[in-house]
Backbone and ligand atoms as CSV (ligand in chain L), in Angstrom:
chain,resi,resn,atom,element,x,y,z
A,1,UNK,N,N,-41.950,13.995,-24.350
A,1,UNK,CA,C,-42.129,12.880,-25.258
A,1,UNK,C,C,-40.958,11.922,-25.100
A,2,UNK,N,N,-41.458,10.794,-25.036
A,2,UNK,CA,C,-40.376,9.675,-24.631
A,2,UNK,C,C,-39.804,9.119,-26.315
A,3,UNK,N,N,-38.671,8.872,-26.138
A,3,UNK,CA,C,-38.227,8.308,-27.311
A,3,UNK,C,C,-37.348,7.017,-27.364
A,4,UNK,N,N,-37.802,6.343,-28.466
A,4,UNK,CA,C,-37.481,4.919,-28.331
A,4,UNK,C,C,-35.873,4.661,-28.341
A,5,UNK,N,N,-34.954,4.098,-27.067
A,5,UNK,CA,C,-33.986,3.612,-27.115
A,5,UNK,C,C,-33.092,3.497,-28.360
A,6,UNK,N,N,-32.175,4.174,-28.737
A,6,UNK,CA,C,-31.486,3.413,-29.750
A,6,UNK,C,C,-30.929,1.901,-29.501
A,7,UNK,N,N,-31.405,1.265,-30.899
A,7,UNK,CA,C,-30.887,-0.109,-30.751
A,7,UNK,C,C,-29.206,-0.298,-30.755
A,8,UNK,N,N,-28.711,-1.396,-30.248
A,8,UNK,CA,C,-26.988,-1.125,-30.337
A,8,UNK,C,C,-26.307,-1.738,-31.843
A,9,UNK,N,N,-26.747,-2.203,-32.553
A,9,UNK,CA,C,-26.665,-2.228,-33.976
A,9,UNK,C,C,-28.009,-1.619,-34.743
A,10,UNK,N,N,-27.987,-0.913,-35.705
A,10,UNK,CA,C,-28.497,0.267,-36.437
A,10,UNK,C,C,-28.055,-0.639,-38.023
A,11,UNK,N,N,-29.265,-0.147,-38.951
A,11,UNK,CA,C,-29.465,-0.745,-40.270
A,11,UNK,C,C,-28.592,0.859,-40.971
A,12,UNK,N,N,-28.536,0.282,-41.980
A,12,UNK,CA,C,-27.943,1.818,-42.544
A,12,UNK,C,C,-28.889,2.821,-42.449
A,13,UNK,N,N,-30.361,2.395,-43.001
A,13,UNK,CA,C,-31.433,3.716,-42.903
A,13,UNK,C,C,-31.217,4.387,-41.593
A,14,UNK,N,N,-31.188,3.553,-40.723
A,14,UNK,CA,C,-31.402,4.193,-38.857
A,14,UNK,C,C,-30.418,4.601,-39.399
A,15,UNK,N,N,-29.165,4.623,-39.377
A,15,UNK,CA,C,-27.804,5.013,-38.697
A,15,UNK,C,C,-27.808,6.341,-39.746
A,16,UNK,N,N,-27.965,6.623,-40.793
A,16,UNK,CA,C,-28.268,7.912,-41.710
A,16,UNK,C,C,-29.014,8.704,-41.254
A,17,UNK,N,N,-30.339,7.664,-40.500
A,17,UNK,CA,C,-31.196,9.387,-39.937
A,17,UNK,C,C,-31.030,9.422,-38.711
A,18,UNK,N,N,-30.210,8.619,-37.911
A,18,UNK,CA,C,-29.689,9.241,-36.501
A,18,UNK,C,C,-28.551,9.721,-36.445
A,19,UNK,N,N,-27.351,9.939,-37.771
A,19,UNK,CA,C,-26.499,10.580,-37.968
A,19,UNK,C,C,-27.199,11.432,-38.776
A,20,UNK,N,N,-27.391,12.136,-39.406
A,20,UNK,CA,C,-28.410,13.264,-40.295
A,20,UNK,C,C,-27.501,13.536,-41.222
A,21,UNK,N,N,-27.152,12.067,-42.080
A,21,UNK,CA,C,-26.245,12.274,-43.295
A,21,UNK,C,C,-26.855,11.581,-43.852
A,22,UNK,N,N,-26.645,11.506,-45.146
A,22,UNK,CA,C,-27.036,10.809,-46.306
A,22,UNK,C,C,-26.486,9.166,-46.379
A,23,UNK,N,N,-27.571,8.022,-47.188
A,23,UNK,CA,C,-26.739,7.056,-46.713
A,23,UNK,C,C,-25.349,7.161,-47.544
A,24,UNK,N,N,-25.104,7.971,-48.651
A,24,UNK,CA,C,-24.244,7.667,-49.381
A,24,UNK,C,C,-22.780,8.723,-48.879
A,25,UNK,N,N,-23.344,9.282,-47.748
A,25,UNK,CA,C,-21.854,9.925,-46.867
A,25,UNK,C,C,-21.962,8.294,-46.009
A,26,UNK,N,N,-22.290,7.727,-45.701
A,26,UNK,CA,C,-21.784,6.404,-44.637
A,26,UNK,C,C,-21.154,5.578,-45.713
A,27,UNK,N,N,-21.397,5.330,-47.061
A,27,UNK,CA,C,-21.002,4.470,-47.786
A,27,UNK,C,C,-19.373,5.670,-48.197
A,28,UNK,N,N,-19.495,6.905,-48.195
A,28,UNK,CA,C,-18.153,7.178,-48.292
A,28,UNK,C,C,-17.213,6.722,-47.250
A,29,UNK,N,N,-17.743,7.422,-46.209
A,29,UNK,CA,C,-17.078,7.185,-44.466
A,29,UNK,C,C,-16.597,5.938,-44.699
A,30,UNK,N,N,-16.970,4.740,-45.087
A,30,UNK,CA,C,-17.083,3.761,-44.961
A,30,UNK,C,C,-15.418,3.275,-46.361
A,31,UNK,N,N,-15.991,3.363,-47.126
A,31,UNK,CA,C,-15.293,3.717,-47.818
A,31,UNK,C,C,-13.959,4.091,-47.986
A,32,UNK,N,N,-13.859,5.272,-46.831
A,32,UNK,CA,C,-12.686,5.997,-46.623
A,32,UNK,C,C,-11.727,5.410,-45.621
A,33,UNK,N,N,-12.380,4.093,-44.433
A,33,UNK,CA,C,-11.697,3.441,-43.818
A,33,UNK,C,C,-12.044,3.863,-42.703
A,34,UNK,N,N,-13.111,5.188,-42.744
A,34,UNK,CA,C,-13.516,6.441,-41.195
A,34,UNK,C,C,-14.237,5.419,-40.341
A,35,UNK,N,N,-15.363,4.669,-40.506
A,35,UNK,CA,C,-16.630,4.155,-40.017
A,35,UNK,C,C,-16.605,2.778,-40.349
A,36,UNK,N,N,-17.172,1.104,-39.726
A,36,UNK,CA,C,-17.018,0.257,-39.934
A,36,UNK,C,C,-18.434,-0.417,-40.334
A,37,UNK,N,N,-18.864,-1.343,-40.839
A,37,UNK,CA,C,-19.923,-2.125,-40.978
A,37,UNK,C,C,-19.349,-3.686,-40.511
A,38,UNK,N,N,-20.384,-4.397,-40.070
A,38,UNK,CA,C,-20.880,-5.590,-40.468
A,38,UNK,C,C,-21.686,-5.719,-41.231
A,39,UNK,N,N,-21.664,-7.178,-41.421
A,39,UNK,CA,C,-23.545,-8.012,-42.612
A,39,UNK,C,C,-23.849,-9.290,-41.469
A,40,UNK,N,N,-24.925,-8.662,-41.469
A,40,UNK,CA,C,-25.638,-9.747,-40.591
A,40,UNK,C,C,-26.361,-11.131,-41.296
A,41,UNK,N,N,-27.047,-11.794,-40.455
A,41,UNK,CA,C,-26.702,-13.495,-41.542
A,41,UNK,C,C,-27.765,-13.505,-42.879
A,42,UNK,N,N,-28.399,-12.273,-42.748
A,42,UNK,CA,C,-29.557,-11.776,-43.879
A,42,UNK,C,C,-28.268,-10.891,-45.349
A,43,UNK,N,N,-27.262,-11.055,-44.590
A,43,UNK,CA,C,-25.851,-9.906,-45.570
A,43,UNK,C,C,-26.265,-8.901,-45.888
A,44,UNK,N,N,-27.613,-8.261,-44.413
A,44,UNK,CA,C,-28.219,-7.022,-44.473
A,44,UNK,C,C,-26.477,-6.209,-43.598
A,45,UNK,N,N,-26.711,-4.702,-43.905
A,45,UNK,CA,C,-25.287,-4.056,-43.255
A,45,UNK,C,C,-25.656,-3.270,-42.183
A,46,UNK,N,N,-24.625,-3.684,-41.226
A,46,UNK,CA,C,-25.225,-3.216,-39.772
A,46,UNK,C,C,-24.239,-2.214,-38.813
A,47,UNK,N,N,-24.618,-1.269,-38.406
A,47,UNK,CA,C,-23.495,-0.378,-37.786
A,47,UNK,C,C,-23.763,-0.339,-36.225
A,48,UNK,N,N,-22.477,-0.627,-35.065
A,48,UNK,CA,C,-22.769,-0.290,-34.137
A,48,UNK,C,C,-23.287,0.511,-33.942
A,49,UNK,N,N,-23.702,1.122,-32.957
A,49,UNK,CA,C,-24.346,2.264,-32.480
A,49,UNK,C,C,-22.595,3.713,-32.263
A,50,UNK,N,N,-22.479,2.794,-32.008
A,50,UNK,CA,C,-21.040,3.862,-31.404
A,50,UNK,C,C,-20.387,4.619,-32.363
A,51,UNK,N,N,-20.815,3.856,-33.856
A,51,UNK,CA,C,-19.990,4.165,-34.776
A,51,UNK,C,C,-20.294,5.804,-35.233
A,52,UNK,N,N,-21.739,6.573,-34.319
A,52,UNK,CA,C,-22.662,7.560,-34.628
A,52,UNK,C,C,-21.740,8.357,-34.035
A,53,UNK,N,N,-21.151,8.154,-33.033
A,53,UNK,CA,C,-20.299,9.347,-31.977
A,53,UNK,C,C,-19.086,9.773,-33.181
A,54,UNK,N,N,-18.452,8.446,-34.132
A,54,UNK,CA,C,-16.946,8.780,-35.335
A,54,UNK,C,C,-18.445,9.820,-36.058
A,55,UNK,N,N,-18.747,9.521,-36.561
A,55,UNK,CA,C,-19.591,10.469,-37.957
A,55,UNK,C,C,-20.029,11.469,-37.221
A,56,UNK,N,N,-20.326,12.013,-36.152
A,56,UNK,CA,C,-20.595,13.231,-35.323
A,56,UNK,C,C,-18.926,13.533,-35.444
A,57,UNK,N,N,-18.435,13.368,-34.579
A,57,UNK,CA,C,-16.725,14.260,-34.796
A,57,UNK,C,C,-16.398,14.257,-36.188
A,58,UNK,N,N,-16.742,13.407,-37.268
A,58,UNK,CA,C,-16.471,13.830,-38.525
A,58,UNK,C,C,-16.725,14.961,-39.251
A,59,UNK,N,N,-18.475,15.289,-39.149
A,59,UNK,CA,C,-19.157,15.640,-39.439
A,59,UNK,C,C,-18.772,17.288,-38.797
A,60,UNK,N,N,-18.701,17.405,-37.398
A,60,UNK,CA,C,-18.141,18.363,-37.190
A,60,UNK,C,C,-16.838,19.324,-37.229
A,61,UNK,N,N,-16.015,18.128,-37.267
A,61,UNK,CA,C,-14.591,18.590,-38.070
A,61,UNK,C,C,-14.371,18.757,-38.888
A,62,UNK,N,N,-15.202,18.602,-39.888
A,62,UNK,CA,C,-15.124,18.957,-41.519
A,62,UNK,C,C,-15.740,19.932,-41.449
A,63,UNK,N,N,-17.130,20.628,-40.636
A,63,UNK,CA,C,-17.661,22.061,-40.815
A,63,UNK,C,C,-16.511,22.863,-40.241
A,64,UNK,N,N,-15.231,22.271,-39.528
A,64,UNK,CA,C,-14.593,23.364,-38.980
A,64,UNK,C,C,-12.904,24.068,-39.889
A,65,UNK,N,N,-13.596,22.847,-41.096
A,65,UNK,CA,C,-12.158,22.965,-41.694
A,65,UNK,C,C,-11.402,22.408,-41.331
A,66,UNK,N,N,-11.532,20.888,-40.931
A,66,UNK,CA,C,-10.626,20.412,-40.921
A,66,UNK,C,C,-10.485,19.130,-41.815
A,67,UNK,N,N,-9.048,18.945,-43.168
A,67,UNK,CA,C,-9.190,17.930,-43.712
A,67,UNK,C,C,-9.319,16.589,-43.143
A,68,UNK,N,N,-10.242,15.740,-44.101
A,68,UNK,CA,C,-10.353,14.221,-43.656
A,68,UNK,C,C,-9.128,13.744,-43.634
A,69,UNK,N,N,-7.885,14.072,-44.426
A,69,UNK,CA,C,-6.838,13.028,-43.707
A,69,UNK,C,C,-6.085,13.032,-42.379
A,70,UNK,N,N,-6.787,14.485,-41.735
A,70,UNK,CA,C,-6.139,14.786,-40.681
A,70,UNK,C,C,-7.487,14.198,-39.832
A,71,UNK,N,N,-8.823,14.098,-40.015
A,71,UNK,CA,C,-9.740,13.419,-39.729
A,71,UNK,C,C,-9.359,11.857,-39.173
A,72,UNK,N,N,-8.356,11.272,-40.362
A,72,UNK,CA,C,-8.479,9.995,-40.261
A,72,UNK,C,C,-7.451,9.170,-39.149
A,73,UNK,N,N,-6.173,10.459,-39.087
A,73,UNK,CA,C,-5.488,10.293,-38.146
A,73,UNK,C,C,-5.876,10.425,-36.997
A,74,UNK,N,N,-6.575,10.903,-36.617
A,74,UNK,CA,C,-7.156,10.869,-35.161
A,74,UNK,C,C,-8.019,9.699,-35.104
A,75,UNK,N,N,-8.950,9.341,-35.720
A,75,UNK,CA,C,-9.316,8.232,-35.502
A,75,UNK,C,C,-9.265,6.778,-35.911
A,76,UNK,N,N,-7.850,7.008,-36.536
A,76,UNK,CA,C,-7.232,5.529,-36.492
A,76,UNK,C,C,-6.087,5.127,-35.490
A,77,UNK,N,N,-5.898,6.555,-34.433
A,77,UNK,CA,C,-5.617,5.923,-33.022
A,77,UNK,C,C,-6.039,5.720,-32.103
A,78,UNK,N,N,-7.664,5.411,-32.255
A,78,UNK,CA,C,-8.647,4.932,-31.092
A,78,UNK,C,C,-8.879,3.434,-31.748
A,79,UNK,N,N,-8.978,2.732,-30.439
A,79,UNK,CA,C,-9.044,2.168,-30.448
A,79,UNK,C,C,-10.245,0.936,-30.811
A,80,UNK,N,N,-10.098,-0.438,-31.849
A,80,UNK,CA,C,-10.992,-1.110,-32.418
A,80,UNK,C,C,-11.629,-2.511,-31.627
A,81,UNK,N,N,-10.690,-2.844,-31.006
A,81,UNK,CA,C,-10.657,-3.869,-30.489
A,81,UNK,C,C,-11.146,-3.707,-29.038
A,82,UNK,N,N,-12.016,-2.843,-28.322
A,82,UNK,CA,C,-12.780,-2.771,-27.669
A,82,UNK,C,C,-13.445,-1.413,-27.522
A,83,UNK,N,N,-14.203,-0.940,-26.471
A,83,UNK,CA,C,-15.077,0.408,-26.581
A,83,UNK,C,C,-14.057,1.561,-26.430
A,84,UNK,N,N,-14.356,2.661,-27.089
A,84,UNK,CA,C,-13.466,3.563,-26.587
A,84,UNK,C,C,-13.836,4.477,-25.298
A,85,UNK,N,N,-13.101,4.938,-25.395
A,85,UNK,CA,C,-13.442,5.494,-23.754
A,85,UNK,C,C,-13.296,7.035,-23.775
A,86,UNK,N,N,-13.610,7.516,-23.274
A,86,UNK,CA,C,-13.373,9.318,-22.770
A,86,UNK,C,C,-12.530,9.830,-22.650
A,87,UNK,N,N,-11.238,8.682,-22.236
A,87,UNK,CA,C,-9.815,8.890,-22.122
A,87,UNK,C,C,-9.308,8.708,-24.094
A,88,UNK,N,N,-9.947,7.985,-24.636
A,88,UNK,CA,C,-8.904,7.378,-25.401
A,88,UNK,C,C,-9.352,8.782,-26.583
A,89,UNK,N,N,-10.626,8.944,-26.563
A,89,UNK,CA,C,-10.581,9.982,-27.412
A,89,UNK,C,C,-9.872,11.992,-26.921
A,90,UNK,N,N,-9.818,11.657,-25.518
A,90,UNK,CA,C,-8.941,12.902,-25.506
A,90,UNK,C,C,-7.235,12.853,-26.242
A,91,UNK,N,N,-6.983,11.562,-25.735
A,91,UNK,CA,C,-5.886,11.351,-26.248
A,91,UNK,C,C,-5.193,11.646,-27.593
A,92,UNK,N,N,-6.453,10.700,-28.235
A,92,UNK,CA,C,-6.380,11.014,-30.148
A,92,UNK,C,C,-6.296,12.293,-30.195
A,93,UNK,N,N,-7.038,12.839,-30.035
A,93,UNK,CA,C,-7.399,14.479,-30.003
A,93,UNK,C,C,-6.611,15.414,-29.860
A,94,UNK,N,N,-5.836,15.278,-28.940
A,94,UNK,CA,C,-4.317,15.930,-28.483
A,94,UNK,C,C,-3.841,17.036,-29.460
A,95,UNK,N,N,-3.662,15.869,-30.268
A,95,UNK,CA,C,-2.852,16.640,-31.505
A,95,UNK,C,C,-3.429,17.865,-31.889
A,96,UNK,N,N,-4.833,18.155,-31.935
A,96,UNK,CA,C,-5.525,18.927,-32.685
A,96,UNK,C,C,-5.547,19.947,-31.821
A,97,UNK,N,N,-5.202,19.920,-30.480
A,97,UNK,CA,C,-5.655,20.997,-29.773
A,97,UNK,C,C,-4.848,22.761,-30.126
A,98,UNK,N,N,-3.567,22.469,-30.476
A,98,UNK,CA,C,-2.547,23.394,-31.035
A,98,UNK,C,C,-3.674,24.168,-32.527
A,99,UNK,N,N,-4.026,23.634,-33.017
A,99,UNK,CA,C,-4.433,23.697,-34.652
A,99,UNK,C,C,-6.114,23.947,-33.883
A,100,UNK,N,N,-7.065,23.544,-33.836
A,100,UNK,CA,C,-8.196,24.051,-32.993
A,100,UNK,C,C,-7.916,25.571,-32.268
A,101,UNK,N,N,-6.865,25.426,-31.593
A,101,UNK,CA,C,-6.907,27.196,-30.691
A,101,UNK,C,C,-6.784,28.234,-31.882
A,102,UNK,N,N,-5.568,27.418,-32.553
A,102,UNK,CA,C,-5.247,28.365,-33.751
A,102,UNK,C,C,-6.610,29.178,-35.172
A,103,UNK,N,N,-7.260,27.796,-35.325
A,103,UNK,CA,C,-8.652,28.383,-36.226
A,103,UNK,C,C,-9.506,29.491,-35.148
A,104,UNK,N,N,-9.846,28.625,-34.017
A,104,UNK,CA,C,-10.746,29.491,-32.952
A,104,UNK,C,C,-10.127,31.111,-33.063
A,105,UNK,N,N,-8.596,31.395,-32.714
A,105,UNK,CA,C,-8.385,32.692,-32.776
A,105,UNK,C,C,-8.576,33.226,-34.114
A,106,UNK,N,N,-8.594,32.605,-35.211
A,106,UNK,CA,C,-8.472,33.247,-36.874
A,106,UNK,C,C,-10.598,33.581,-36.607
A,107,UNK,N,N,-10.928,32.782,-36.692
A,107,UNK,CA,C,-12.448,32.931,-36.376
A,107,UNK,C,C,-12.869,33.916,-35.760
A,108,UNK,N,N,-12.670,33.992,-34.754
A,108,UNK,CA,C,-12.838,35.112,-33.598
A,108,UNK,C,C,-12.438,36.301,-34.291
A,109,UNK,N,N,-11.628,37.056,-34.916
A,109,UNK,CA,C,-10.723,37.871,-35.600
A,109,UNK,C,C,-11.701,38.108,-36.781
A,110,UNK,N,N,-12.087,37.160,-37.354
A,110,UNK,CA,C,-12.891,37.059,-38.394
A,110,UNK,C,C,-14.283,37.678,-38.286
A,111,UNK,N,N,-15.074,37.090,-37.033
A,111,UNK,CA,C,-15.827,37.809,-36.369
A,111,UNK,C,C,-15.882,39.055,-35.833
A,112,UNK,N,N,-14.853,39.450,-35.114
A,112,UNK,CA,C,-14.612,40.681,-34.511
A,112,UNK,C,C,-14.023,42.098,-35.635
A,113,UNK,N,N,-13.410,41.274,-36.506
A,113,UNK,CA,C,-12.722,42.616,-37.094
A,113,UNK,C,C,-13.194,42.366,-38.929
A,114,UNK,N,N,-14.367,42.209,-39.110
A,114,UNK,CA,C,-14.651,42.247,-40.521
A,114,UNK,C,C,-14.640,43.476,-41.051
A,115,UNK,N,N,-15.132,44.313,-40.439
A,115,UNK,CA,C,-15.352,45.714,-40.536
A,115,UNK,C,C,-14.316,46.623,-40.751
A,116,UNK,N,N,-12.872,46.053,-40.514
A,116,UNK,CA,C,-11.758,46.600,-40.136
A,116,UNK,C,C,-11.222,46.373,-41.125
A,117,UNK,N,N,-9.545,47.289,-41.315
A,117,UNK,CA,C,-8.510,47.308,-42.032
A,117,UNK,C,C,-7.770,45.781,-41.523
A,118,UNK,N,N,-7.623,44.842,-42.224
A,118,UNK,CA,C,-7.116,43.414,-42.706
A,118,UNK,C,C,-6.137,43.484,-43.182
A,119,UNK,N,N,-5.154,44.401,-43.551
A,119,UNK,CA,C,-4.367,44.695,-44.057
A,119,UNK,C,C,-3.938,43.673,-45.517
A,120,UNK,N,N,-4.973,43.674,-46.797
A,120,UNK,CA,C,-5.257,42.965,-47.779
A,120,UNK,C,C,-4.861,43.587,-49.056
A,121,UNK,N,N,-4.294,44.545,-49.083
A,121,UNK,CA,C,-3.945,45.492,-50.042
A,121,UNK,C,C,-4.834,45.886,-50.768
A,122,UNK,N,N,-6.101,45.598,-50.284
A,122,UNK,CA,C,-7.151,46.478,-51.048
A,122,UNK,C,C,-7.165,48.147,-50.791
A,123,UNK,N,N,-6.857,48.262,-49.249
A,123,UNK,CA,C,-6.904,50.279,-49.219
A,123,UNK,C,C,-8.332,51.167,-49.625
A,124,UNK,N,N,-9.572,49.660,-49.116
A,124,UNK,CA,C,-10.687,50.335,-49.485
A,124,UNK,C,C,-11.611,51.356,-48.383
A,125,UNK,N,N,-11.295,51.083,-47.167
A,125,UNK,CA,C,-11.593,51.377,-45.570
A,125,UNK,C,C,-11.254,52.635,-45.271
A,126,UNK,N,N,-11.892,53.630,-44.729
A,126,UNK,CA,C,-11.290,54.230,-44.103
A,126,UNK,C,C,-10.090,54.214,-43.121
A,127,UNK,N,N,-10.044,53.019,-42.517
A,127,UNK,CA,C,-8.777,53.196,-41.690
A,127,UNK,C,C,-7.590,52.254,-42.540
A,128,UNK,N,N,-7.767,52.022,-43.576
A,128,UNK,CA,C,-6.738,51.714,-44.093
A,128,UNK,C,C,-5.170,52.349,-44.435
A,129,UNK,N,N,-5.538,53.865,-44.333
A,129,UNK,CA,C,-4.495,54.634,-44.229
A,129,UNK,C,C,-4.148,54.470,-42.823
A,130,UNK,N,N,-5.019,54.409,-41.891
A,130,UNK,CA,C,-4.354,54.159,-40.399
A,130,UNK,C,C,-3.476,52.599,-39.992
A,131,UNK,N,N,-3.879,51.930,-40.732
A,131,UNK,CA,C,-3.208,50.620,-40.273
A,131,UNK,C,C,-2.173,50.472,-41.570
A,132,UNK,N,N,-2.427,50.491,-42.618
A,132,UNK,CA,C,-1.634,50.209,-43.851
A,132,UNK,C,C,-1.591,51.421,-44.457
A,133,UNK,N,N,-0.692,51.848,-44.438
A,133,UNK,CA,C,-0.850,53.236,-45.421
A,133,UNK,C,C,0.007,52.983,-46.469
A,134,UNK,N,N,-0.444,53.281,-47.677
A,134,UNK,CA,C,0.084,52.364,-48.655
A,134,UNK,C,C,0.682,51.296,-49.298
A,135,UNK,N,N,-0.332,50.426,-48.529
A,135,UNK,CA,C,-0.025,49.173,-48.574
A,135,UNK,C,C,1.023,48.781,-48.080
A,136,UNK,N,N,2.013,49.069,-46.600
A,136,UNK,CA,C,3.315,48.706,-46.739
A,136,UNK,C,C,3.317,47.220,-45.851
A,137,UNK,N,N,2.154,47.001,-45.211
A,137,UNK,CA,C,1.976,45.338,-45.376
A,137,UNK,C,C,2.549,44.437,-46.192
A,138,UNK,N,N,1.682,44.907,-47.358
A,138,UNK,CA,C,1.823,44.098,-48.533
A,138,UNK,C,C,3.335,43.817,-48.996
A,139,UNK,N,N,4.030,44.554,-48.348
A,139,UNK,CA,C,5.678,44.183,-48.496
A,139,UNK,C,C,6.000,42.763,-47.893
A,140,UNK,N,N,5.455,42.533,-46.993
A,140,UNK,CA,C,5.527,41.248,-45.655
A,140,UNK,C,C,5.053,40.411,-46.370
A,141,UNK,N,N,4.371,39.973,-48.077
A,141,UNK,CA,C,3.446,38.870,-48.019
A,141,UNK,C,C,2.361,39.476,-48.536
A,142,UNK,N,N,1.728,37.991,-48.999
A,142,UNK,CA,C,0.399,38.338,-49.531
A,142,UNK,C,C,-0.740,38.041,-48.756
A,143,UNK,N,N,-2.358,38.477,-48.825
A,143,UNK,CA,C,-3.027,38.185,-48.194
A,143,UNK,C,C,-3.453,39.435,-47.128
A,144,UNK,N,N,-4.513,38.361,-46.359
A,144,UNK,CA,C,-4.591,39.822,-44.816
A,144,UNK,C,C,-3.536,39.679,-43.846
A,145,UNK,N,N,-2.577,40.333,-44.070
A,145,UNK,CA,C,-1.626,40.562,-42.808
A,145,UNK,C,C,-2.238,40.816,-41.520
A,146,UNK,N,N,-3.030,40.754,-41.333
A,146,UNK,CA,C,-3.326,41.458,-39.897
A,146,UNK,C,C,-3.785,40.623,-39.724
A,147,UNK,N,N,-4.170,39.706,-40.004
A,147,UNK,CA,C,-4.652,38.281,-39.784
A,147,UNK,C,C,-4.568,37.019,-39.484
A,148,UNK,N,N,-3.424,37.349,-40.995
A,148,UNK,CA,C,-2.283,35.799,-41.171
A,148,UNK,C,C,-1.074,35.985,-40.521
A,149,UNK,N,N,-0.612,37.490,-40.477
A,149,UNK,CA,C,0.843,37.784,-40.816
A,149,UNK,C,C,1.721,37.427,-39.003
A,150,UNK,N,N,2.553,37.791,-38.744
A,150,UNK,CA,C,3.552,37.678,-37.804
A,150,UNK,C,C,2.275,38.356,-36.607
A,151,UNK,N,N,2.522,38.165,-34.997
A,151,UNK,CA,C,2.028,38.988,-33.952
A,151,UNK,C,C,2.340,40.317,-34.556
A,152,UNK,N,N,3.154,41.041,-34.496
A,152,UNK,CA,C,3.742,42.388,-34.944
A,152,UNK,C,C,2.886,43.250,-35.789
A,153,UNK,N,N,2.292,42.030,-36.906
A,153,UNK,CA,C,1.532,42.504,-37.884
A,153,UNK,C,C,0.245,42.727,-37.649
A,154,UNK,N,N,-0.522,41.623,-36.879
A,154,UNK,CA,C,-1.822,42.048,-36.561
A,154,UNK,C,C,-1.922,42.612,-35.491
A,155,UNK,N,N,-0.937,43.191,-34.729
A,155,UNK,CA,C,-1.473,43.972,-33.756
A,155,UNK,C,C,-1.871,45.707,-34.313
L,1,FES,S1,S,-8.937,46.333,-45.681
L,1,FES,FE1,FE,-7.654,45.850,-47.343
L,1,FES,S2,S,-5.867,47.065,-46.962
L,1,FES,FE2,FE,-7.245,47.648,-45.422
């Protein structure tokens, strides 16, 4: 099935259901300084097309936990004053890559070891006597040590 071209300016309805947000997340985005509009000579409001690629990385960086003001810093160093490019958004991006590896490994961990002693001072697990035996984690800090805590700790 062939599908019709996106146009390169988008009405808010289009740009909501080809971003699959609500119009009133574009009027936040918007709002927030994230996403830009024009008014066209009807002072109907009109969004590039491009502006769909910011609300996709938004959209996905916020499912990943990551706050919008750290959102906003990345993309208030790409550039406005012409198209951005492939380069310019690796660039922005940079920053995040340290903090991205870092969730990816907490995730992964999260995934892999739910089942496991977390070292949380709960002591509900069977192997909780094997990894924490009476809680002496919980000396290091609060929380899952084996998780959060030092290399030392979650190994
Ligand atoms: S899971 Fe909580 S201390 Fe082991």
């Amino acid at each position: 099935m062939s599908r019709k071209p996106i146009p390169s300016d988008l009405s808010v309805g289009q740009m909501a259901d080809r971003a699959g947000v609500p119009v009133s997340t574009l009027h936040f985005y918007e709002a927030e300084g994230l996403i830009r509009s024009w008014r066209n000579t009807a002072n109907h409001r009109r969004y590039d097309r491009r502006e769909l690629r910011r609300v996709a990385i938004i959209r996905v960086a916020q499912t990943v936990g990551v706050p919008l003001a750290e959102i906003r810093e990345v993309l208030d160093r790409l550039p406005r004053d012409r198209p951005v490019t492939a380069g310019d958004w690796a660039e922005a991006a940079a920053p995040w890559r340290d903090m991205l590896d870092a969730r990816i490994a907490l995730m992964t961990r999260l995934r892999d070891h739910m089942g496991h002693c977390i070292g949380c001072g709960c002591l509900s697990l069977d192997s909780c006597p094997l990894y924490n035996a009476e809680d002496r984690l919980g000396g290091r800090g609060p929380g899952p040590r084996r998780w959060t805590g030092s290399p030392e700790e979650r190994a």
